[in-house]
C-alpha positions as CSV (number, residue, x, y, z in Angstrom):
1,X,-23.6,12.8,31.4
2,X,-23.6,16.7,30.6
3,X,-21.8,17.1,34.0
4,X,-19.0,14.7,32.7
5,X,-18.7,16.4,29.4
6,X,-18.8,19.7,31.2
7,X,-15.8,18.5,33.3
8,X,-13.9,17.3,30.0
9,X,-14.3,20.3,28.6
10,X,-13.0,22.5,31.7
11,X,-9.9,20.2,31.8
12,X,-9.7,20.4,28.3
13,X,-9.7,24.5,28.3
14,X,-7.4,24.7,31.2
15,X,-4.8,22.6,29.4
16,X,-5.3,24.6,26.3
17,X,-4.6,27.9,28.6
18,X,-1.6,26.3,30.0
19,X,0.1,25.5,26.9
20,X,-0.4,28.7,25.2
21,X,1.6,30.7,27.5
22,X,1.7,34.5,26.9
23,X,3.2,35.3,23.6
24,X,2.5,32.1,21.8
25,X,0.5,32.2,18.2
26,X,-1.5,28.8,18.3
27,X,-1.4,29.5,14.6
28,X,2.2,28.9,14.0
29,X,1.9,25.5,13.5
30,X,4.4,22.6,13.8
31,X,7.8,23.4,12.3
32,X,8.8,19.6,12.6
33,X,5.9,18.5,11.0
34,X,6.2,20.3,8.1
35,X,10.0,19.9,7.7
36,X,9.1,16.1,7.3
37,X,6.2,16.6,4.6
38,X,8.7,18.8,2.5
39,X,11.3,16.3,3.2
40,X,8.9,13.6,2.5
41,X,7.7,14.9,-0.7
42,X,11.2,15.9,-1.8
43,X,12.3,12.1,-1.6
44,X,9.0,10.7,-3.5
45,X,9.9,13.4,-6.7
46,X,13.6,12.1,-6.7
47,X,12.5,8.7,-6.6
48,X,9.7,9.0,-9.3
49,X,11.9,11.1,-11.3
50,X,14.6,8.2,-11.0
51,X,12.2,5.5,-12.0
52,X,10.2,7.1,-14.9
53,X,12.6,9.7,-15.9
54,X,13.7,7.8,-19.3
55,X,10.3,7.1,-19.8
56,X,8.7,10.4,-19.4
57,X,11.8,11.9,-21.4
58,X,10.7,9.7,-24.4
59,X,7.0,10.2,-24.0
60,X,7.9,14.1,-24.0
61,X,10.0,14.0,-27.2
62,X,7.2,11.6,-29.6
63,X,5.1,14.4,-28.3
64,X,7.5,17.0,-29.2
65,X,8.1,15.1,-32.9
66,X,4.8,14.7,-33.7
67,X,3.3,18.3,-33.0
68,X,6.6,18.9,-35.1
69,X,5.9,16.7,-37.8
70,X,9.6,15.7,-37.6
């Protein structure tokens, strides 16, 4: 079994080698991916904000009255 994993491990490294060619940080990450998260997040703000914006508005000026006393 420790010769298979052995073997998996070999391939495993030689593909690693192979797809960080010369030049290439593997820390740079994957540009796509993140575009899509910020994207992502960007939408479920406006959306929120769209939905509870009246609401949060209100709940912000009671607030705002009562530390006011107005």
């Amino acid at each position: 079994m420790s010769y298979v994993l052995d073997r998996l491990r070999n391939a495993a490294a030689v593909v690693r080698r192979a797809a960080l060619r010369e030049g290439d940080d593997p820390e740079r990450g994957d540009v796509p991916g993140w575009v899509l998260v910020t994207l992502m997040t960007a939408g479920l703000v406006v959306t929120l904000w769209a939905i509870a914006g009246p609401a949060l508005s209100n709940v912000f000026n009671t607030a705002i009255q009562r530390v006011l006393g107005t």
